[in-house]
Short mmCIF file of the C-alpha atoms (twelve columns), coordinates in Angstrom:
data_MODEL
# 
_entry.id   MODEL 
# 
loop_
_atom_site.group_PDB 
_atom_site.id 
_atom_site.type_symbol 
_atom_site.label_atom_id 
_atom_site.label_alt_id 
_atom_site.label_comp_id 
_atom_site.label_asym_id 
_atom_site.label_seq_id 
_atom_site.Cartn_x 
_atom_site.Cartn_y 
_atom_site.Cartn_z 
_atom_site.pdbx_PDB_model_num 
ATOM 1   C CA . UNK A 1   91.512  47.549  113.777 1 
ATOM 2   C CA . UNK A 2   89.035  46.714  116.966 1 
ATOM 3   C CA . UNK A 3   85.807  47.332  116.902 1 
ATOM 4   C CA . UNK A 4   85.980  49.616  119.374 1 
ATOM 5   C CA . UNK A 5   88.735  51.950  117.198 1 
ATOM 6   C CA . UNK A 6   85.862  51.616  114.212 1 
ATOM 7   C CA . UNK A 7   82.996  52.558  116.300 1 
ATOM 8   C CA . UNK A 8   84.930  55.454  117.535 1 
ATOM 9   C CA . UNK A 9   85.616  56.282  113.691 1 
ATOM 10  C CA . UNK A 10  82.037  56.530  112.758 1 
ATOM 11  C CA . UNK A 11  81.050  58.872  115.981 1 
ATOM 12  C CA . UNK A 12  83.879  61.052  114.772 1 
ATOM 13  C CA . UNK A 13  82.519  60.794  111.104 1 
ATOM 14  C CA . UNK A 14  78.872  61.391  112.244 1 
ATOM 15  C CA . UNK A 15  79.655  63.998  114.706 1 
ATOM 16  C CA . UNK A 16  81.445  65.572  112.008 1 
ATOM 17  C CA . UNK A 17  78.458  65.996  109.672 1 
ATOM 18  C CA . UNK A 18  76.104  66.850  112.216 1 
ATOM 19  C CA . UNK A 19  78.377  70.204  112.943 1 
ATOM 20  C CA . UNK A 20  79.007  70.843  108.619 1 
ATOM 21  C CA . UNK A 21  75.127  70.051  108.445 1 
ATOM 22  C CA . UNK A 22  74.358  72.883  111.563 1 
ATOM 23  C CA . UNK A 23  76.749  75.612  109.842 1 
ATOM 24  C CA . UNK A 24  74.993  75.245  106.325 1 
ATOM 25  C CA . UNK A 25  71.830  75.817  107.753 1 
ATOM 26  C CA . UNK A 26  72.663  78.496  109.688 1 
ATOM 27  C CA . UNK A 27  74.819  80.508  107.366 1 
ATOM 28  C CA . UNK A 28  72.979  83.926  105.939 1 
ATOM 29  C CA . UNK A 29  72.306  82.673  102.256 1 
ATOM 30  C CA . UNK A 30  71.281  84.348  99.776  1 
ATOM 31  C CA . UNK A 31  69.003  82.022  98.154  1 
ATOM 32  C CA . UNK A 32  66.860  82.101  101.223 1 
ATOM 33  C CA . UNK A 33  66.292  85.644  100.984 1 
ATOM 34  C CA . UNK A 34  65.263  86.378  97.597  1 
ATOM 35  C CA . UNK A 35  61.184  87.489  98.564  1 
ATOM 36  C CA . UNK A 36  60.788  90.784  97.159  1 
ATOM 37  C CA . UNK A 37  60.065  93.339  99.581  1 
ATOM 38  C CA . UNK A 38  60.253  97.180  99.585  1 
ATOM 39  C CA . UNK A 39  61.861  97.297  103.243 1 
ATOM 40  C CA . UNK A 40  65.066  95.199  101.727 1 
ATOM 41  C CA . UNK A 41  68.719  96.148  102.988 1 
ATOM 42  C CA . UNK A 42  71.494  94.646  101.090 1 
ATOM 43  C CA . UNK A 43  74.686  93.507  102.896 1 
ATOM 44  C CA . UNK A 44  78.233  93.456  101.178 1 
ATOM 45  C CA . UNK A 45  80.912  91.923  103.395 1 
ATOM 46  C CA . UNK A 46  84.961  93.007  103.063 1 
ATOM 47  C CA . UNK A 47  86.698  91.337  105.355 1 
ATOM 48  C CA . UNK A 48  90.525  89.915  106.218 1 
ATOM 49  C CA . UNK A 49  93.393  90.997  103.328 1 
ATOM 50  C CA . UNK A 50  91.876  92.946  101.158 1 
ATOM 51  C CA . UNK A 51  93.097  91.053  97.547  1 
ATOM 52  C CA . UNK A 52  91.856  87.832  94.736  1 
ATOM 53  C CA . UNK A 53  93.617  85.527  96.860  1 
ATOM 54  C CA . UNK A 54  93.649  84.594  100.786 1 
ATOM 55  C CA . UNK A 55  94.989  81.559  102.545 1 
ATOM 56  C CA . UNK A 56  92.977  79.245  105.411 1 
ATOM 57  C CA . UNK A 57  94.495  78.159  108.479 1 
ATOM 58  C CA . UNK A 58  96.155  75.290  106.842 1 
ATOM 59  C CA . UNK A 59  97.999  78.102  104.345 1 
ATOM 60  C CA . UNK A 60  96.412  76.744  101.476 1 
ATOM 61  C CA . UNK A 61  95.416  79.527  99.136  1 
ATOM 62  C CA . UNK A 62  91.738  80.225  98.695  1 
ATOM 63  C CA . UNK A 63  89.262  82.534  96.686  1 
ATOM 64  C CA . UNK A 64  87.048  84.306  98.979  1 
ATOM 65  C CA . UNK A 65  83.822  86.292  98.237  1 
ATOM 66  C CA . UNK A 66  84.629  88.422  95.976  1 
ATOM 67  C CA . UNK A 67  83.312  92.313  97.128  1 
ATOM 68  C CA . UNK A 68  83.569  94.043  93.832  1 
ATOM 69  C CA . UNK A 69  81.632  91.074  92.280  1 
ATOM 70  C CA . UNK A 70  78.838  91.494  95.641  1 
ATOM 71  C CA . UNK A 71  78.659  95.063  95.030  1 
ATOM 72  C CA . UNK A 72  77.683  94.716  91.254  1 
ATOM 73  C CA . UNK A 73  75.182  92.647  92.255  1 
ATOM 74  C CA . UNK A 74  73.584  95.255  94.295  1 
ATOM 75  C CA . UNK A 75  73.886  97.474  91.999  1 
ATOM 76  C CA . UNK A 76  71.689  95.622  89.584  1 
ATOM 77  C CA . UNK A 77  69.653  94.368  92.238  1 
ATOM 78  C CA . UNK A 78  65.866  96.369  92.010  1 
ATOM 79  C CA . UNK A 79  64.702  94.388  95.206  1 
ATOM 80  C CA . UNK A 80  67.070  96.810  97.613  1 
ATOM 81  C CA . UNK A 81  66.762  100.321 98.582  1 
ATOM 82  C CA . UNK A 82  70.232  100.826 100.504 1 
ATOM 83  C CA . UNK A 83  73.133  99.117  101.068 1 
ATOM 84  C CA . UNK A 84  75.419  98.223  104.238 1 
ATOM 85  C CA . UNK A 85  79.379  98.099  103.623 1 
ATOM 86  C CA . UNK A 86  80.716  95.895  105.939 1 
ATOM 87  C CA . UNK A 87  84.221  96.145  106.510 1 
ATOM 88  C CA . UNK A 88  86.299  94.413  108.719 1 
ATOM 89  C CA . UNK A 89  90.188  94.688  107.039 1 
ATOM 90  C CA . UNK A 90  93.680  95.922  107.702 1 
ATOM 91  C CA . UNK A 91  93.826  96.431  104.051 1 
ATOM 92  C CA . UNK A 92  95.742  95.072  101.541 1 
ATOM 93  C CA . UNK A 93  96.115  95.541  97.659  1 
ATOM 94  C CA . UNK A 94  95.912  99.214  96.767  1 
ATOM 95  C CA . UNK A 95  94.664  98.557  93.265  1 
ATOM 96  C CA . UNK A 96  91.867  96.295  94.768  1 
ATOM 97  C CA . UNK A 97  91.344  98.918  97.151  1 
ATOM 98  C CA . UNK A 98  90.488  101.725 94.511  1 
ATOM 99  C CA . UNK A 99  88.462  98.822  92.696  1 
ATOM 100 C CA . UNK A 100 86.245  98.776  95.280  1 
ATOM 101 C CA . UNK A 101 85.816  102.454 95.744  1 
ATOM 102 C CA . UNK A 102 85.277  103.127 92.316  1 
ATOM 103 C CA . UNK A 103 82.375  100.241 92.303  1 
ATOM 104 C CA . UNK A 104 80.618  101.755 95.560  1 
ATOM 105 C CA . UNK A 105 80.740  105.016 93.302  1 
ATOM 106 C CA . UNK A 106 78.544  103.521 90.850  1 
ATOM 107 C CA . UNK A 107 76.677  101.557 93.624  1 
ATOM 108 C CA . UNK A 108 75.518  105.238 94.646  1 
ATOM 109 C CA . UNK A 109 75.075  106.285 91.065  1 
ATOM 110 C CA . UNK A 110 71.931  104.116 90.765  1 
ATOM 111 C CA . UNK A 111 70.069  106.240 93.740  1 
ATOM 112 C CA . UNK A 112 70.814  103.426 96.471  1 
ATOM 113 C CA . UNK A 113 72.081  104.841 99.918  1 
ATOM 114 C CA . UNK A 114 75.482  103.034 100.693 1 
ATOM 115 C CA . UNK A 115 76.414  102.743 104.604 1 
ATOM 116 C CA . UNK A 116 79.529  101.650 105.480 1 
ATOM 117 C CA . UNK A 117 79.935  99.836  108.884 1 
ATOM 118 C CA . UNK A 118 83.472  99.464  110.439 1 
ATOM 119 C CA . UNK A 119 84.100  96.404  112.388 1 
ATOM 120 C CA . UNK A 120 87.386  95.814  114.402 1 
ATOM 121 C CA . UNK A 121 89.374  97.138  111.463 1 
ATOM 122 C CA . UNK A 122 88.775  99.209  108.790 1 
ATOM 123 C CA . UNK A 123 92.346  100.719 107.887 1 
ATOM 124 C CA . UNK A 124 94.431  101.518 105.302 1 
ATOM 125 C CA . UNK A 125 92.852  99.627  101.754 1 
ATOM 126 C CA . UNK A 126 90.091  99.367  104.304 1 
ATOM 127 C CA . UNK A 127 89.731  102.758 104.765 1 
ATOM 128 C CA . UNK A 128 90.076  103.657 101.311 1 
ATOM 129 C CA . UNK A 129 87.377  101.278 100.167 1 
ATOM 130 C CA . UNK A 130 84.784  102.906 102.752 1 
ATOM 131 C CA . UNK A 131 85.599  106.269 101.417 1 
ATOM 132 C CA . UNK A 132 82.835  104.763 98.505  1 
ATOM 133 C CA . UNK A 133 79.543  105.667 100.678 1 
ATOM 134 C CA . UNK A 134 77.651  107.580 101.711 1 
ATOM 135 C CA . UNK A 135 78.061  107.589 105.732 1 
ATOM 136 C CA . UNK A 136 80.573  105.953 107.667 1 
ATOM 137 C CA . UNK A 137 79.743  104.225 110.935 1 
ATOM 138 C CA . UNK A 138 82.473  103.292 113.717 1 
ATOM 139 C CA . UNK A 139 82.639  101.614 116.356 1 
ATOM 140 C CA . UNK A 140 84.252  103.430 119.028 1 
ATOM 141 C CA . UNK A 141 86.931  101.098 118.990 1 
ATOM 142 C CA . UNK A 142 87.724  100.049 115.837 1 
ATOM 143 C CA . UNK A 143 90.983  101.188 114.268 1 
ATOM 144 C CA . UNK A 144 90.538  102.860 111.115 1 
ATOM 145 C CA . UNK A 145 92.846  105.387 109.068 1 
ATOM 146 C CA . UNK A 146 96.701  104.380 108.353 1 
ATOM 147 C CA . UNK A 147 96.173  106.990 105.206 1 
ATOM 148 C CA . UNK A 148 99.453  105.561 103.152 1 
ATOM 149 C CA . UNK A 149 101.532 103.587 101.412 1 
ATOM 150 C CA . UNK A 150 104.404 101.076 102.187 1 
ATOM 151 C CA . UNK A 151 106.785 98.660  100.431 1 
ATOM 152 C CA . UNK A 152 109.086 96.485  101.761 1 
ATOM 153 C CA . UNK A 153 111.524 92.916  100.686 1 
ATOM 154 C CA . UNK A 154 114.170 91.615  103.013 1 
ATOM 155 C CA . UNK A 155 117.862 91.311  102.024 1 
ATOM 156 C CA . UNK A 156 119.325 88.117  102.324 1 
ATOM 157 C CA . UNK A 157 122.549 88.304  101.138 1 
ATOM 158 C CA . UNK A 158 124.756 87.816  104.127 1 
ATOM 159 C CA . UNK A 159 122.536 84.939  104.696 1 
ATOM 160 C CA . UNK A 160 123.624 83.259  101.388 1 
ATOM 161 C CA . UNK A 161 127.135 84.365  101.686 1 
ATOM 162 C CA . UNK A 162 127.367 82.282  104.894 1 
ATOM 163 C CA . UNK A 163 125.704 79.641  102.974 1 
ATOM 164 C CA . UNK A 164 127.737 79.661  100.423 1 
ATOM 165 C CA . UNK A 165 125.114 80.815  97.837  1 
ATOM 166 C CA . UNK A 166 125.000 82.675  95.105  1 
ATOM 167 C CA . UNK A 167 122.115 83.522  92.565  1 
ATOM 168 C CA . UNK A 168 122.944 83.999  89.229  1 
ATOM 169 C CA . UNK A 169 120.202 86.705  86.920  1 
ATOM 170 C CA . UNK A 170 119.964 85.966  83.310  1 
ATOM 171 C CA . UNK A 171 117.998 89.500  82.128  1 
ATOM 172 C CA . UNK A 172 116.483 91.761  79.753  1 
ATOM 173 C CA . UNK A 173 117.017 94.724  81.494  1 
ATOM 174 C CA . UNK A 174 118.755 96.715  84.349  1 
ATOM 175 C CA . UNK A 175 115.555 96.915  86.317  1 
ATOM 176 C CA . UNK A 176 114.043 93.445  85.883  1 
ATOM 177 C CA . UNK A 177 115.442 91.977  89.199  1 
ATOM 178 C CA . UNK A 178 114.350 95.211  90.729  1 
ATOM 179 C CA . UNK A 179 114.153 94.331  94.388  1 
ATOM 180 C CA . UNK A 180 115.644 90.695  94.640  1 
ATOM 181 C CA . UNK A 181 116.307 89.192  98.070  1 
ATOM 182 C CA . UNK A 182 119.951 88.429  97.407  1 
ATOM 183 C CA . UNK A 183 121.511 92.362  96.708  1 
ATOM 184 C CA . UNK A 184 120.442 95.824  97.902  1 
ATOM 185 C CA . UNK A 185 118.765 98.249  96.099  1 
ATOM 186 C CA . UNK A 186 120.744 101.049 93.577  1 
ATOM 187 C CA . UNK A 187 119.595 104.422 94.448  1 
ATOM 188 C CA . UNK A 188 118.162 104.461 90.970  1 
ATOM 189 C CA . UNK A 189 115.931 101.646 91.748  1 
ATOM 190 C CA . UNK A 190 114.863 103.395 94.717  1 
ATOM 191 C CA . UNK A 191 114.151 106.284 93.452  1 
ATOM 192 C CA . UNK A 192 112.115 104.172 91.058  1 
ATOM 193 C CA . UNK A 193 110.119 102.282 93.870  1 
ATOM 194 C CA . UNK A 194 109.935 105.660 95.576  1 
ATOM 195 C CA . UNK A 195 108.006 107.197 92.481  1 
ATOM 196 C CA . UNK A 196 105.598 104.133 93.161  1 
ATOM 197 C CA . UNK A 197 104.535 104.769 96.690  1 
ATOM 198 C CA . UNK A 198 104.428 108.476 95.842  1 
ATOM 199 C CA . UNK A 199 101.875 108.012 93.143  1 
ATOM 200 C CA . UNK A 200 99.943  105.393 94.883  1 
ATOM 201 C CA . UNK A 201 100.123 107.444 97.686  1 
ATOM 202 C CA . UNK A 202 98.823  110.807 95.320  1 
ATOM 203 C CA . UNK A 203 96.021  108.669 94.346  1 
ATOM 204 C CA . UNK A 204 95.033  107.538 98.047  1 
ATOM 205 C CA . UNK A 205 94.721  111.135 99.035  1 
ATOM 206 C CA . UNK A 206 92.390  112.225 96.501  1 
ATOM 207 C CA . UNK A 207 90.109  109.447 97.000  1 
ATOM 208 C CA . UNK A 208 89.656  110.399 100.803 1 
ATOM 209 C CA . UNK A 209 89.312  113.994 99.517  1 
ATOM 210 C CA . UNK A 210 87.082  113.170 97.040  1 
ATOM 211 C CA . UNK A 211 84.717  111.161 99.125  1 
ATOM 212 C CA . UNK A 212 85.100  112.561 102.880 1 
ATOM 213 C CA . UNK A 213 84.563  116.071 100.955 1 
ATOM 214 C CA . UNK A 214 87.751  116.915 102.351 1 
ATOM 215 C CA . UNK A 215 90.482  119.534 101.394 1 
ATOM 216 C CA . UNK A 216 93.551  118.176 100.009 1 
ATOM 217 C CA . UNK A 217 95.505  119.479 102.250 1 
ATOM 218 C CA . UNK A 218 93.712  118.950 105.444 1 
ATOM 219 C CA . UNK A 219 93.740  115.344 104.127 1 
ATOM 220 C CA . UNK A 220 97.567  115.002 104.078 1 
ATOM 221 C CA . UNK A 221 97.856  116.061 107.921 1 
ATOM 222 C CA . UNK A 222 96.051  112.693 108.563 1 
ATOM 223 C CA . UNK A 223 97.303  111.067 105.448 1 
ATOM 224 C CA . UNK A 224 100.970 109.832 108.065 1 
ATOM 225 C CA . UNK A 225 100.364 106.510 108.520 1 
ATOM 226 C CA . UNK A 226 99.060  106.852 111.498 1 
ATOM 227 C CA . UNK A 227 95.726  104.644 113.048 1 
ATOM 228 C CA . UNK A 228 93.203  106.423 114.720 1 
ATOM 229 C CA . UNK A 229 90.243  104.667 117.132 1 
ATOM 230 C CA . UNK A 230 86.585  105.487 115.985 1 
ATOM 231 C CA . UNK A 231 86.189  107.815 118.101 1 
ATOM 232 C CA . UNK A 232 89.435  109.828 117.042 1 
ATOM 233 C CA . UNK A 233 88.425  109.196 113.126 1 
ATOM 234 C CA . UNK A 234 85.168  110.773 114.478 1 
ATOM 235 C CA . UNK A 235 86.650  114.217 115.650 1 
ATOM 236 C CA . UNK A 236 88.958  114.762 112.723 1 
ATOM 237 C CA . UNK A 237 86.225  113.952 110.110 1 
ATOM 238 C CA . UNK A 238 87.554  110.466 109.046 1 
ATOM 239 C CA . UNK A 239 83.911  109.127 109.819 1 
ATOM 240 C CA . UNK A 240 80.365  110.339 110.570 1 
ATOM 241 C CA . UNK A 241 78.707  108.482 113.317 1 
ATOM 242 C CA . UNK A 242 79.560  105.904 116.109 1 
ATOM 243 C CA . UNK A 243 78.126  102.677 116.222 1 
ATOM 244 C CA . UNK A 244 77.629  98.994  115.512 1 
ATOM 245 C CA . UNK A 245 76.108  97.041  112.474 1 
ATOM 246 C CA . UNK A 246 72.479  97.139  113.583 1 
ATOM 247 C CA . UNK A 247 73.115  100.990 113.923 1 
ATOM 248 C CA . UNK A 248 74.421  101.558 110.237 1 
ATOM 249 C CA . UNK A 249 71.096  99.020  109.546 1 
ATOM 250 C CA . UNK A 250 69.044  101.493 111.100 1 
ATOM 251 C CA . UNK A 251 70.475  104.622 109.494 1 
ATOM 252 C CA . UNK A 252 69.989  102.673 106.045 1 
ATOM 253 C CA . UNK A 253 66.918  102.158 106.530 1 
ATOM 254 C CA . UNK A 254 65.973  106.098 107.639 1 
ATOM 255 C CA . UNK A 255 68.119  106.984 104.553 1 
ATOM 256 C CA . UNK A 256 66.015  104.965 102.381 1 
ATOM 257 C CA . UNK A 257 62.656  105.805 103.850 1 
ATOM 258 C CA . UNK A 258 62.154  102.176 105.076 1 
ATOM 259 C CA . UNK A 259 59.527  101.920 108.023 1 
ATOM 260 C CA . UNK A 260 59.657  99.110  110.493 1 
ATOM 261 C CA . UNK A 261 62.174  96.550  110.545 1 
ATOM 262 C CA . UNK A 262 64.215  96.015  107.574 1 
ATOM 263 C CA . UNK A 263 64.851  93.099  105.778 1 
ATOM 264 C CA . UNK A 264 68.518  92.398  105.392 1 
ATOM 265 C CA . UNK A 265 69.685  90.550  101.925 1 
ATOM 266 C CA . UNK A 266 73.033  89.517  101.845 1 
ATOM 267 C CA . UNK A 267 75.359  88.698  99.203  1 
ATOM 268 C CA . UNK A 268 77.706  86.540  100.108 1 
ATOM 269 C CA . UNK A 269 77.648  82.727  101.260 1 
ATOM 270 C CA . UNK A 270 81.065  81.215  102.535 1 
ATOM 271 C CA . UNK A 271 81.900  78.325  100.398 1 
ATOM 272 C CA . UNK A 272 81.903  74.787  101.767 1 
ATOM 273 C CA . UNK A 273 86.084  74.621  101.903 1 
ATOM 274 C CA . UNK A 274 86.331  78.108  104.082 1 
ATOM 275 C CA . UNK A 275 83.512  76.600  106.572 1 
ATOM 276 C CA . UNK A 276 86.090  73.617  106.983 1 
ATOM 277 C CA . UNK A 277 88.935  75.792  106.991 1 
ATOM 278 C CA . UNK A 278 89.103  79.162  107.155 1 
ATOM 279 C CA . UNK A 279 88.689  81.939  109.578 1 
ATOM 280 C CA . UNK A 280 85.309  81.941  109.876 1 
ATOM 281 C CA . UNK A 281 85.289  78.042  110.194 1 
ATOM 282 C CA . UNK A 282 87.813  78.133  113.637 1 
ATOM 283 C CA . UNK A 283 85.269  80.574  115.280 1 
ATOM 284 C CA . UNK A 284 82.081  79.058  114.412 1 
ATOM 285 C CA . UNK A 285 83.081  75.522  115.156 1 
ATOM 286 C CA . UNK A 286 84.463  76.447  118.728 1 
ATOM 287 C CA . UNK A 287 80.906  77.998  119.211 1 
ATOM 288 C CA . UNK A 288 79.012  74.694  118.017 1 
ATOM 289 C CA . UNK A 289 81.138  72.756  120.656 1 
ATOM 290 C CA . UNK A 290 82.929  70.602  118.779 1 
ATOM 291 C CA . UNK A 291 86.080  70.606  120.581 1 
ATOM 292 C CA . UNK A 292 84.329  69.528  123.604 1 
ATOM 293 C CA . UNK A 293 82.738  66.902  121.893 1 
ATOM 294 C CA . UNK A 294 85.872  65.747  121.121 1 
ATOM 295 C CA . UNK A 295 87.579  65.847  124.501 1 
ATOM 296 C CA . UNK A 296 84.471  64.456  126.368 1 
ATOM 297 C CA . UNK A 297 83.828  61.609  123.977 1 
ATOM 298 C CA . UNK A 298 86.065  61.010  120.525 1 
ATOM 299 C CA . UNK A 299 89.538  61.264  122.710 1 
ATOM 300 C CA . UNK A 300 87.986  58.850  125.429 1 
ATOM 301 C CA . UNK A 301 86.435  56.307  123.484 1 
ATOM 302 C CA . UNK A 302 89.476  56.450  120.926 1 
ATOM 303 C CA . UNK A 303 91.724  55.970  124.298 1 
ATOM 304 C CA . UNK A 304 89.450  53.270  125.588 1 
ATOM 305 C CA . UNK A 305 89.737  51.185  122.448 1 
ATOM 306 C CA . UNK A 306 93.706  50.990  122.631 1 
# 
């Protein structure tokens, strides 16, 4: 290897830690913001797939921040007078989902005011999760509701019989290869699958009742499957107010009887391998420049040293 190849190497290697050094420094951390004051907000984030497990660009799975495990902490947390819900999901698992309702119940059970800002999405298991506080904030654009319940596998038995496939099923019982890829459903196994949405669907309906304060029945003529825009959710009673972030921080704050500016604890700090690779990795390093550092002087020096 030149030493021109090497030298390029180590400005790659050094660049590199420069940019990991700049986005631990600046990420919100909780650690830093442990002074006791009485004008404290706390901040729970729910973003992406609502579930234990998400994958990073590289479609390796990952554990993210967990939200149930962020609102506990708030809950036992004496140093905050309200909370802000962010949520920024399409939804996702329906028994996470109601985990996270039932937690922002007790969240409000210990006297703290919960606000729940929506971001670009908050529908579906996102939805159902910000049915847990107190007020709802929208932005006037984000798309919230999808009020139900869906299953779905793909059949891909005409692709094996062109392939010259065939899976054999060693089983205990008629139902335990319930929705395999490689035969369609009976109608008895639909009907069974059908029971499933209908229940899950049951319980999604009285959790928006139960915390929009909404009649049943008014709740299943939204409860479709259909998305609505902030400022839709706004007119049929889906959410309270329009607004950003800093406006659900300021409504916390009257809520809680905070004067002046608020300080905002949060409760979640990314973890070193989703910096480097997930989501909120490929945004933040295009802001820090890195990829034109790399095209204005990793790709040419690398180039020059050929």
């Amino acid at each position: 290897m030149s030493k021109k190849a090497l030298g390029g190497i180590v400005i790659l290697v050094l660049v590199f830690a420069i940019v990991l050094a700049s986005l631990f420094l600046t990420q919100p951390s909780t650690e830093s913001q442990k002074t006791v004051s009485s004008n404290t907000i706390g901040v729970v984030t729910i973003e992406e797939v609502i579930g234990d497990v998400s994958s990073n660009i590289l479609g390796i799975p990952q554990f993210t921040s967990d939200p149930v495990e962020q609102i506990r902490r708030a809950q036992e947390d004496n140093t905050v007078k309200a909370v802000v819900v962010k949520i920024n999901s399409p939804g996702g698992s329906a028994a996470k989902s109601v985990e996270i309702y039932t937690e922002l119940k007790r969240l409000k059970e210990t006297g703290k005011k919960v606000i729940v800002s929506m971001g670009d999405a908050a529908a579906s298991g996102g939805y159902m999760a910000a049915c847990g506080g107190d007020i709802i904030v929208a932005n006037p654009a984000t798309i919230t509701g999808s009020i139900g319940v869906i299953m779905q596998y793909t059949n891909y038995e005409g692709l094996y019989d062109k392939l010259g496939l065939k899976e054999i099923t060693i089983k205990s019982g008629p139902y335990k290869d319930m929705g395999s890829p490689t035969r369609d459903l009976t109608p008895e196994e639909k009907r069974i699958l059908q029971g499933i949405i209908d229940d899950t669907y049951e319980q999604f309906v009285e959790i928006v009742s139960e915390g929009r304060k909404m009649p049943i029945e008014k709740v299943k003529e939204l409860a479709d499957g259909r998305i609505f825009t902030g400022r839709q959710a706004l007119k049929v009673g889906l959410v309270d107010k329009l607004g950003d972030f800093y406006d659900a921080v300021d409504i916390a704050a009257k809520e809680a009887g905070i004067k002046g500016k608020p300080v905002l604890k949060y409760y979640t700090t990314p973890s070193p391998w989703s910096i480097l690779f997930g989501s909120t990795a490929q945004s933040t390093l295009q802001e820090r420049g890195l990829e034109i550092l790399k095209v204005l002087f990793i790709d040419k020096w690398l180039l020059n040293s050929k």
